[in-house]
Jmol script that loads the backbone (N, CA, C; Angstrom):
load data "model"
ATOM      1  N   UNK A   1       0.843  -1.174   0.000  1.00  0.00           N
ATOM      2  CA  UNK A   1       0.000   0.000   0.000  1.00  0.00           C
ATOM      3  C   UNK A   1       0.883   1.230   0.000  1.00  0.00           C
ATOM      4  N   UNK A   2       0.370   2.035  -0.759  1.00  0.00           N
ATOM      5  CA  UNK A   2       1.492   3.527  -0.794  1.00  0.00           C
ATOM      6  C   UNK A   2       0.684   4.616  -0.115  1.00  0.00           C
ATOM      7  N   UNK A   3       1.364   4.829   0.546  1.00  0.00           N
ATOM      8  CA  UNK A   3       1.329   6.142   1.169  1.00  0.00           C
ATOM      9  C   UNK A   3       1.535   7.597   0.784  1.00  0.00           C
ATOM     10  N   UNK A   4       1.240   8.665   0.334  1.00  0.00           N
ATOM     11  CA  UNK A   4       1.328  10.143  -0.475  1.00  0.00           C
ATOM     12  C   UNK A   4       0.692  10.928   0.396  1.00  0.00           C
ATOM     13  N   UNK A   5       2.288  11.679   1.079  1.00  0.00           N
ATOM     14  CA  UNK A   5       2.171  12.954   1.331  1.00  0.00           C
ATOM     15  C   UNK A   5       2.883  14.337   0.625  1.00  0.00           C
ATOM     16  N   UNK A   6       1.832  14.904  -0.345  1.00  0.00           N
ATOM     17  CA  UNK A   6       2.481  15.738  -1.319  1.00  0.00           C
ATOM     18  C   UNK A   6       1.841  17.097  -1.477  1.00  0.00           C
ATOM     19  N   UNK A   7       2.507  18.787  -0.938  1.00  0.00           N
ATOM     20  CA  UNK A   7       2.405  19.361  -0.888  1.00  0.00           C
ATOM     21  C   UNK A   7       1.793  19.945   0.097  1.00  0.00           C
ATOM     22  N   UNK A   8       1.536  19.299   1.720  1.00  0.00           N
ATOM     23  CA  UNK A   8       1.083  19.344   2.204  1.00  0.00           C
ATOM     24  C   UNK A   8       1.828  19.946   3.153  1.00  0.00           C
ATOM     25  N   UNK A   9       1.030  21.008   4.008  1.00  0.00           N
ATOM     26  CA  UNK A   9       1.749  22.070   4.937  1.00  0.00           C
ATOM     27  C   UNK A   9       2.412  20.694   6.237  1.00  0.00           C
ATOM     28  N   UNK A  10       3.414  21.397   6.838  1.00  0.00           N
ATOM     29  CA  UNK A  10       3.877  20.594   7.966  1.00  0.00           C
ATOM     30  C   UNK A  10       3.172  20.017   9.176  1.00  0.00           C
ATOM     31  N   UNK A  11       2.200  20.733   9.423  1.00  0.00           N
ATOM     32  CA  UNK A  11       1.123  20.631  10.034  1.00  0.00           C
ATOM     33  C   UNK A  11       0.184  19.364  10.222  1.00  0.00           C
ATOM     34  N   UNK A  12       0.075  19.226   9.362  1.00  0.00           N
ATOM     35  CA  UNK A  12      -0.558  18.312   8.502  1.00  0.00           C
ATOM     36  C   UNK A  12      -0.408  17.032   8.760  1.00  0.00           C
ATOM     37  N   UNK A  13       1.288  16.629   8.904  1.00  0.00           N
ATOM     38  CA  UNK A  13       1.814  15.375   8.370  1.00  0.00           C
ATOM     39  C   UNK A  13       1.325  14.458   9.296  1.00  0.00           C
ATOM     40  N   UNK A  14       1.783  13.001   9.316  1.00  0.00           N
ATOM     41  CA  UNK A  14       0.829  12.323  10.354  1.00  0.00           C
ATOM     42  C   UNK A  14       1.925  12.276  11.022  1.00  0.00           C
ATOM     43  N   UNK A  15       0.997  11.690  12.727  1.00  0.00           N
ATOM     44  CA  UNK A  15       1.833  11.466  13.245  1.00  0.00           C
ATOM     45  C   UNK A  15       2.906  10.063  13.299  1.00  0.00           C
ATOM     46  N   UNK A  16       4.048  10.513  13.750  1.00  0.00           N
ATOM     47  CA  UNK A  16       5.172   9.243  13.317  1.00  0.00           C
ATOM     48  C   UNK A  16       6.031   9.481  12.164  1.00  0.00           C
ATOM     49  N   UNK A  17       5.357  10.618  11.563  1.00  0.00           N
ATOM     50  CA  UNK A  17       6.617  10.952   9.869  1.00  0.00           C
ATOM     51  C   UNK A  17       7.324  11.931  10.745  1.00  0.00           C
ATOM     52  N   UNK A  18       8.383  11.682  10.392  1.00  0.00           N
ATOM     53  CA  UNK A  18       9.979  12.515  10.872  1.00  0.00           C
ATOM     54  C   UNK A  18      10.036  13.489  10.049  1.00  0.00           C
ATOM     55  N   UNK A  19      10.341  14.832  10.493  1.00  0.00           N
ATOM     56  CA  UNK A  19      10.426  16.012   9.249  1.00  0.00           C
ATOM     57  C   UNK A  19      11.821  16.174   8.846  1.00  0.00           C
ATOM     58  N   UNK A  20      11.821  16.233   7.619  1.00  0.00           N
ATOM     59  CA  UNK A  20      13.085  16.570   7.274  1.00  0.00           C
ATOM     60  C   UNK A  20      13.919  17.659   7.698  1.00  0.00           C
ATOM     61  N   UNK A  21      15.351  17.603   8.225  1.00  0.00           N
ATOM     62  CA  UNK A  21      16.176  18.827   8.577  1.00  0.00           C
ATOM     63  C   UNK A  21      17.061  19.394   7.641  1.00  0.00           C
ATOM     64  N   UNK A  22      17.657  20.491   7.999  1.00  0.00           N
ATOM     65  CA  UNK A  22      18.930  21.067   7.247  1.00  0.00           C
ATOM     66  C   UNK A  22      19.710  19.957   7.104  1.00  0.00           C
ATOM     67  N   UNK A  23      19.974  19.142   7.983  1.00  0.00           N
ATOM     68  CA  UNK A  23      21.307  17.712   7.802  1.00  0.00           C
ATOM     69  C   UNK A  23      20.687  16.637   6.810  1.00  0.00           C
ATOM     70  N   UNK A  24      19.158  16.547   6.221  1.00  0.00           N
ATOM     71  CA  UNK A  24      18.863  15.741   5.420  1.00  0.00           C
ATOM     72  C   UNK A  24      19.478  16.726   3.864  1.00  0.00           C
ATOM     73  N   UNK A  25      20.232  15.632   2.812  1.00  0.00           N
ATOM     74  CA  UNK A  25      20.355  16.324   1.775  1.00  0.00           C
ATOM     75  C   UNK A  25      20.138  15.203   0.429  1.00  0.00           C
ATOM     76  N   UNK A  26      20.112  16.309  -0.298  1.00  0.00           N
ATOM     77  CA  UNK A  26      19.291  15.871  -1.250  1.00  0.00           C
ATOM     78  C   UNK A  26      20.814  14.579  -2.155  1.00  0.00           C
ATOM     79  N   UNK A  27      20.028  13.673  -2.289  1.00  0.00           N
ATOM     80  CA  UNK A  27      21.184  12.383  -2.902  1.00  0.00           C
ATOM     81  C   UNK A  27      21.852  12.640  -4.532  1.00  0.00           C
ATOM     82  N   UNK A  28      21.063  13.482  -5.129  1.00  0.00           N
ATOM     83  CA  UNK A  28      21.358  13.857  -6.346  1.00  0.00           C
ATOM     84  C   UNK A  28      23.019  14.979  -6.843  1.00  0.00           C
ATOM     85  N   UNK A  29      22.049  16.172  -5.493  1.00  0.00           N
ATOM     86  CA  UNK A  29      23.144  17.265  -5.182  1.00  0.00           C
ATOM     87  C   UNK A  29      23.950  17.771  -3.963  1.00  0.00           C
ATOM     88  N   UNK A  30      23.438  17.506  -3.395  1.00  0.00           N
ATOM     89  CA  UNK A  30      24.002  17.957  -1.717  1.00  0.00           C
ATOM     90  C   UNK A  30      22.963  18.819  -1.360  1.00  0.00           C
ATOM     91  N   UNK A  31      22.008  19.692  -1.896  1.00  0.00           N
ATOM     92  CA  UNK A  31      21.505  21.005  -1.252  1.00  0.00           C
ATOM     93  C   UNK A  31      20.178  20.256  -0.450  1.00  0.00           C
ATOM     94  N   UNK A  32      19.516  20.936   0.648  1.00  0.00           N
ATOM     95  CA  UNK A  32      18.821  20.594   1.474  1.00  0.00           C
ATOM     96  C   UNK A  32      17.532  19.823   0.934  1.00  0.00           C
ATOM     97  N   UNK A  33      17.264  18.524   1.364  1.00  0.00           N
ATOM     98  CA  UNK A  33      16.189  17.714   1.324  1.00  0.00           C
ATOM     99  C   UNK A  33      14.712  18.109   1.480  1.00  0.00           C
ATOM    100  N   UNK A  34      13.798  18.163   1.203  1.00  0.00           N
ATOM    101  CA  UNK A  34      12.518  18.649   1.070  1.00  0.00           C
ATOM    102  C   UNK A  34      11.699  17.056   0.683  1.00  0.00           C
ATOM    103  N   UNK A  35      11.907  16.045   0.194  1.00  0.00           N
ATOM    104  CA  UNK A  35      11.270  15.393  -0.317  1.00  0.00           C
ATOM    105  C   UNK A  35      12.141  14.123  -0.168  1.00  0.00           C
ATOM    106  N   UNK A  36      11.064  12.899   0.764  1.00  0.00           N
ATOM    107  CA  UNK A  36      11.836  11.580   0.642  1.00  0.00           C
ATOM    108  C   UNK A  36      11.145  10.784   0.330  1.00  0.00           C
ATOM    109  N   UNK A  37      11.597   9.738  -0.528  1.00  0.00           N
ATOM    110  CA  UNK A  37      10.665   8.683  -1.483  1.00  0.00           C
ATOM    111  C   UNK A  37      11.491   7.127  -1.000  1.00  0.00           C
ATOM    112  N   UNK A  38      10.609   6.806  -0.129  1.00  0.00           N
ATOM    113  CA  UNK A  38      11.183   5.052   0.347  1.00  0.00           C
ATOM    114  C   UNK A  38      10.923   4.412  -0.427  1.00  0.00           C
ATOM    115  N   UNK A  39      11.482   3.681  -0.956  1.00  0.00           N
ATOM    116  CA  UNK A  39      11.662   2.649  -1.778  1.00  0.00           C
ATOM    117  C   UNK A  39      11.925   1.188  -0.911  1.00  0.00           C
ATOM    118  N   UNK A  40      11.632  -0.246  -2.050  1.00  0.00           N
ATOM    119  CA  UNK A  40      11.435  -1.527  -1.263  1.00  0.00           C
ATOM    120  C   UNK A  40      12.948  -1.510  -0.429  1.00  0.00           C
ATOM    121  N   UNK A  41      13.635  -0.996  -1.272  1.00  0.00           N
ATOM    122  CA  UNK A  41      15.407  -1.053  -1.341  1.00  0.00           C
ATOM    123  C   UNK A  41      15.932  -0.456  -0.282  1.00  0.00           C
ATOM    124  N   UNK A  42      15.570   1.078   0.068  1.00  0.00           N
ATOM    125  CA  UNK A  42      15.774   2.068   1.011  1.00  0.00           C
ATOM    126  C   UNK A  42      15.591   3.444   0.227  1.00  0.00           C
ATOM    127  N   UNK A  43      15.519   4.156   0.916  1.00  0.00           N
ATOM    128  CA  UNK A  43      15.435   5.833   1.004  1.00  0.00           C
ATOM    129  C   UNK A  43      16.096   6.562  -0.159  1.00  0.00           C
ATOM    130  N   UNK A  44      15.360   7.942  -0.554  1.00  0.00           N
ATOM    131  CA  UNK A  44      16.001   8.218  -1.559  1.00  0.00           C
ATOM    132  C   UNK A  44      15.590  10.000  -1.096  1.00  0.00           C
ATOM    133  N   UNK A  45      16.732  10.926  -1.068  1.00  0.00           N
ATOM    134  CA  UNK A  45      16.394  12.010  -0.387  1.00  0.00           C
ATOM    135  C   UNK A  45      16.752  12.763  -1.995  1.00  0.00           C
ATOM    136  N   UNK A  46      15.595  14.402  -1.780  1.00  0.00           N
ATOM    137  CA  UNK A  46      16.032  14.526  -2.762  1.00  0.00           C
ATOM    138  C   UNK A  46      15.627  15.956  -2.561  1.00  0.00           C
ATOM    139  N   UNK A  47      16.616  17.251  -3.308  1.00  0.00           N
ATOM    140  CA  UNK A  47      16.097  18.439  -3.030  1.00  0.00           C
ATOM    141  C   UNK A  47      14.817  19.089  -3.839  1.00  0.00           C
ATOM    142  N   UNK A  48      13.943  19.922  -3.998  1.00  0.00           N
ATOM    143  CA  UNK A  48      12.644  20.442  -3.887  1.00  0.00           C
ATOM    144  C   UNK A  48      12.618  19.818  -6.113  1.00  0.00           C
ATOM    145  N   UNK A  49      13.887  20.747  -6.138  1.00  0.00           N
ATOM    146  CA  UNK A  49      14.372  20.487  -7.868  1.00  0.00           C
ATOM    147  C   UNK A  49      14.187  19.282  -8.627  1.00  0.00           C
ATOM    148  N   UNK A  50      15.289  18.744  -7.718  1.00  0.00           N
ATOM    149  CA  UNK A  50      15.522  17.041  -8.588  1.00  0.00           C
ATOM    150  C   UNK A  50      14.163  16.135  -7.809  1.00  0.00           C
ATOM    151  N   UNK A  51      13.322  16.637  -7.195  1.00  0.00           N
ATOM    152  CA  UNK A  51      12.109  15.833  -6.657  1.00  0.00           C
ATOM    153  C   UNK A  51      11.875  15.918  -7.665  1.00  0.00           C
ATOM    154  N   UNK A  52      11.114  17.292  -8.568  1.00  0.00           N
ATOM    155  CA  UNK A  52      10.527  17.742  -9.415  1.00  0.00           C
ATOM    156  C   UNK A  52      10.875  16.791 -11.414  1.00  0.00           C
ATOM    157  N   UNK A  53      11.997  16.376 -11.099  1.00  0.00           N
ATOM    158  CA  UNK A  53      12.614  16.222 -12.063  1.00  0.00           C
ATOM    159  C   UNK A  53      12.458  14.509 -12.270  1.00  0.00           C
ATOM    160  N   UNK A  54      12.690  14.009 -11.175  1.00  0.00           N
ATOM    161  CA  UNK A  54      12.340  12.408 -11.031  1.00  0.00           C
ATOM    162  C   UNK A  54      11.140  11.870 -10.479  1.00  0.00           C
ATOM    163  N   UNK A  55      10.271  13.087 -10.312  1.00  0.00           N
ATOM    164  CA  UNK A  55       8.931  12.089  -9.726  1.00  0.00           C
ATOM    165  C   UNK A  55       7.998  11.595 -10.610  1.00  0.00           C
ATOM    166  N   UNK A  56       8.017  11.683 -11.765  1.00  0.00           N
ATOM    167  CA  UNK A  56       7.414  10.519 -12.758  1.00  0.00           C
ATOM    168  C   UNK A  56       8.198   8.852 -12.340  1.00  0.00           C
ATOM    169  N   UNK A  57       9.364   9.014 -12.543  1.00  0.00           N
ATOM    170  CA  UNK A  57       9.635   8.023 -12.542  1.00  0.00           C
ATOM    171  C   UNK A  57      10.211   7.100 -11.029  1.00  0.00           C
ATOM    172  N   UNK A  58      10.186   7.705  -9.969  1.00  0.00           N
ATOM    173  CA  UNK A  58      10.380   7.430  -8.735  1.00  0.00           C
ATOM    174  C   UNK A  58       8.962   7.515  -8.256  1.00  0.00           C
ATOM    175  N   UNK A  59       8.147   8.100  -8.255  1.00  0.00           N
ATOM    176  CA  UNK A  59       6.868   8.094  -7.297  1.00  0.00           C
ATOM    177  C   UNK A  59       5.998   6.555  -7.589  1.00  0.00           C
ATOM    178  N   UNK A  60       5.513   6.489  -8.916  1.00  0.00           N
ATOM    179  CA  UNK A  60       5.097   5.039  -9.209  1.00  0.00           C
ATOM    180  C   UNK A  60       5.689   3.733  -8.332  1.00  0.00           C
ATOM    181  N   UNK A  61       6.858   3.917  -8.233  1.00  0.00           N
ATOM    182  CA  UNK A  61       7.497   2.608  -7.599  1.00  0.00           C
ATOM    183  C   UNK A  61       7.875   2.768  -6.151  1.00  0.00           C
ATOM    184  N   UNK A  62       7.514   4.304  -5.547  1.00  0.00           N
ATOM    185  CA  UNK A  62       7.606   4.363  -4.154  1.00  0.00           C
ATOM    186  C   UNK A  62       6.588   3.599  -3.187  1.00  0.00           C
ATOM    187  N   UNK A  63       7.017   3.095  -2.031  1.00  0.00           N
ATOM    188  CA  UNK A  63       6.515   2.855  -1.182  1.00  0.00           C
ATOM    189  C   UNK A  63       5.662   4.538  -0.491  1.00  0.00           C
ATOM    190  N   UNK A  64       6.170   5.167  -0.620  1.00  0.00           N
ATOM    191  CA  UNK A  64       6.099   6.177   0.077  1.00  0.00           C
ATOM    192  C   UNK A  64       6.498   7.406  -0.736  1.00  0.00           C
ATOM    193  N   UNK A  65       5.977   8.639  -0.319  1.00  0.00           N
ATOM    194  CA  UNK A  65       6.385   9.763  -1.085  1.00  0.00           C
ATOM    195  C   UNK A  65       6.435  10.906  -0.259  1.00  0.00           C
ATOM    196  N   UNK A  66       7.074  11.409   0.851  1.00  0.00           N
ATOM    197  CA  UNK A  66       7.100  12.207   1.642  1.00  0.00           C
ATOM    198  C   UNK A  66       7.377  13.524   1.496  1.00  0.00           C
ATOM    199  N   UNK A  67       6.644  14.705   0.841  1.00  0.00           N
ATOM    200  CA  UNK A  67       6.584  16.153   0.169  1.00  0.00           C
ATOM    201  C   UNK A  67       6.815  16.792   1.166  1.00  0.00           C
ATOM    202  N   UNK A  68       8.121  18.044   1.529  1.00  0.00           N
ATOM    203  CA  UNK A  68       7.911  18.791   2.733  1.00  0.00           C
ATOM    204  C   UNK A  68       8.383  20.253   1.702  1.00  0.00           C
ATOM    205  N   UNK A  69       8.371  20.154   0.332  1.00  0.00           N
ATOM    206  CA  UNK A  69       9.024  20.927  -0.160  1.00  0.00           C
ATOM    207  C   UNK A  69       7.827  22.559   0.084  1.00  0.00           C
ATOM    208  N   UNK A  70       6.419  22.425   0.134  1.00  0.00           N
ATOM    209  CA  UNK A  70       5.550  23.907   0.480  1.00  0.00           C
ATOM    210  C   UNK A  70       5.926  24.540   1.549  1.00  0.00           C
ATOM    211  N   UNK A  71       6.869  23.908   2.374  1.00  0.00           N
ATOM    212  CA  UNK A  71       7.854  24.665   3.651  1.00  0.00           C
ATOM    213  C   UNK A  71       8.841  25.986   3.108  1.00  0.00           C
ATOM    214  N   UNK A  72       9.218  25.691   1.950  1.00  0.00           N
ATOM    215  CA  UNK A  72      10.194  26.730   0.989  1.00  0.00           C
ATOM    216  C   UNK A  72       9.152  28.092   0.404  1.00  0.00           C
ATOM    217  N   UNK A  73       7.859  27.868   0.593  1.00  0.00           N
ATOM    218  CA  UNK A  73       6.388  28.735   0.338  1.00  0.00           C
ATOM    219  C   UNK A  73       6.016  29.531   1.646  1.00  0.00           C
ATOM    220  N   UNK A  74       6.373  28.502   3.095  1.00  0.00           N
ATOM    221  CA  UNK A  74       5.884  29.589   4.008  1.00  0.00           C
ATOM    222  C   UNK A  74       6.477  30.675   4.724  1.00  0.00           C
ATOM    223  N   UNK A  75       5.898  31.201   5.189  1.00  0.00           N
ATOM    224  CA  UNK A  75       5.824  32.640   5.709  1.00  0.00           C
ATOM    225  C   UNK A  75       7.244  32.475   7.352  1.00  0.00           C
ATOM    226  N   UNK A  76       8.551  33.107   7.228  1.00  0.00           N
ATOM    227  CA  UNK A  76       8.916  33.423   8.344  1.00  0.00           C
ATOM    228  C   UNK A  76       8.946  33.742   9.428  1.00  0.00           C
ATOM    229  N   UNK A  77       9.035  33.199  10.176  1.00  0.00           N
ATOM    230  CA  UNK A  77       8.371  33.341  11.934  1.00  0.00           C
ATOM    231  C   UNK A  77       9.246  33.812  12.610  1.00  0.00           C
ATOM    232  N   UNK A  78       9.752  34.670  13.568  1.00  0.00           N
ATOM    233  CA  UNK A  78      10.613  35.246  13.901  1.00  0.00           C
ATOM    234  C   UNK A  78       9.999  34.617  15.808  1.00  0.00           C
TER     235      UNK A  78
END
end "model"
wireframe off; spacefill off
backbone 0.3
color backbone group
């Protein structure tokens, strides 16, 4: 069964999903993780970009699709 959480404010997420940090990075480039897609195999981190770029062909075969990239959309909290 797959699971899709995509575009969805942080708020939101259920409980038990781990949010991604500054130390998660994206496997493609190095720059910060926004989006993780589990696979049968293991984990595949990826920044907001190269999500954008491989999710035709990574989302179909995910177990999972974990979107935190509308975080880069919200509003600064001081």
């Amino acid at each position: 069964m797959s699971q899709f959480a995509s575009d969805s404010s942080v708020d939101e997420l259920e409980v038990g999903t781990p949010m991604l940090t500054a130390l998660d990075r994206c496997d493609y480039c190095g720059a910060q993780a926004y989006v993780k897609a589990t696979l049968a195999t293991g984990e595949l981190l990826f920044c907001a970009h190269h999500a954008a770029e491989f999710k035709e062909k990574v989302q179909p075969i995910a177990l999972d699709w974990h979107d935190e990239s509308s975080r880069l959309l919200a509003p600064v909290t001081d």
